[in-house]
N, C-alpha and C positions, 0 to 999 in steps of 0.2 A: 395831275401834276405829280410827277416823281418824288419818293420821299428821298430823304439823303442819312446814307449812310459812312459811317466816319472809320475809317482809316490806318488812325494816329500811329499804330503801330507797324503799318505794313505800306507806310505812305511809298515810298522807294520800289517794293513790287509793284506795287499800282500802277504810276508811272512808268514802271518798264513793262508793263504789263505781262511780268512772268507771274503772276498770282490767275489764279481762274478759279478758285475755291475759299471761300473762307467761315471759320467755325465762330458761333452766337449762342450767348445764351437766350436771346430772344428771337425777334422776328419771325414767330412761327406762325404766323397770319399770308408770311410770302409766297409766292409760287411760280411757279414756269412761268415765263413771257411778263413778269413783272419788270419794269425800268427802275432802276432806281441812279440817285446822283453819289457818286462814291467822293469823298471828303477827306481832307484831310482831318477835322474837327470837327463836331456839330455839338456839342453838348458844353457843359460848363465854359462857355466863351465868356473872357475879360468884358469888360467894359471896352467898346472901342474896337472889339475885334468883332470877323466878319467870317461867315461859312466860307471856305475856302475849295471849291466844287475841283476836283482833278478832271473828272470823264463821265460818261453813262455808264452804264452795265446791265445786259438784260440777263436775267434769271433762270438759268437752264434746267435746273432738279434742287431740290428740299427735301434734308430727310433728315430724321430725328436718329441720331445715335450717341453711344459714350465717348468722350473723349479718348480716353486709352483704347477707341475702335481705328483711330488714325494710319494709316498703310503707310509706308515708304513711298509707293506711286505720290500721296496727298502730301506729302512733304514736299515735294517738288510743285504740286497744285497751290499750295499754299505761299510757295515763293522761299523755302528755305531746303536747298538743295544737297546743301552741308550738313543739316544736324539730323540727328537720329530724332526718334519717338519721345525718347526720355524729356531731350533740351526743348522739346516741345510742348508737349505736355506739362512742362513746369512751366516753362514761362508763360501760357495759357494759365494756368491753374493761378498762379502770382499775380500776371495783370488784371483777371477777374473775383479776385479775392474769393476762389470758391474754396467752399468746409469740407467739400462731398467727396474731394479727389479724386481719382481716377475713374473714378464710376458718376461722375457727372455729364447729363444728358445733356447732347449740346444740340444745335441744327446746324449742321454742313448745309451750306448754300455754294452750288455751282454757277457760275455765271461767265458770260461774254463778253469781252468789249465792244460798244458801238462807236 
């Protein structure tokens, strides 16, 4: 059974499915040919609210690197075609409340839609 992964940030790429790349500080247990269910939410849900499943996604490559390793090409992977390295890396850095800054190990996870 497909685990589900949440979203909340890039819910709009997903749906348009210009995202094909997205950076975690977890899930280092995933791998090629994993399915997993992409979400809008999956974690701290109200009372009353419900996983909110967008699509599948099978899992093409996993690799452990820094954040400030991020290319221009993965800006565009990531679904933000407009901003540089910086506006990225910060709001990365901001929505994950990391201390470590730029030298925070993260897993790039490349993935398909099905």
């Amino acid at each position: 059974m497909p685990r589900n992964m949440s979203f909340m940030l890039t819910t709009e790429q997903v749906r348009n499915k210009t995202k094909t790349v997205t950076r975690r500080l977890g899930w280092w247990n995933l791998k090629a040919g994993d399915i997993v269910n992409a979400c809008v939410k999956c974690m701290g849900l109200k009372k009353g609210e419900k996983v909110e499943k967008i699509c599948q996604i099978r899992i093409k490559n996993v690799r452990k690197e820094r954040i400030n390793q991020i290319t221009e090409e993965d800006l565009i992977n990531e679904g933000f075609p407009d901003w540089n390295r910086y506006q990225f890396i910060k709001m990365f850095l901001d929505s994950h409340k990391c201390k470590t800054g730029v030298v925070t190990p993260v897993n790039r996870i490349e993935f398909e839609y099905l």
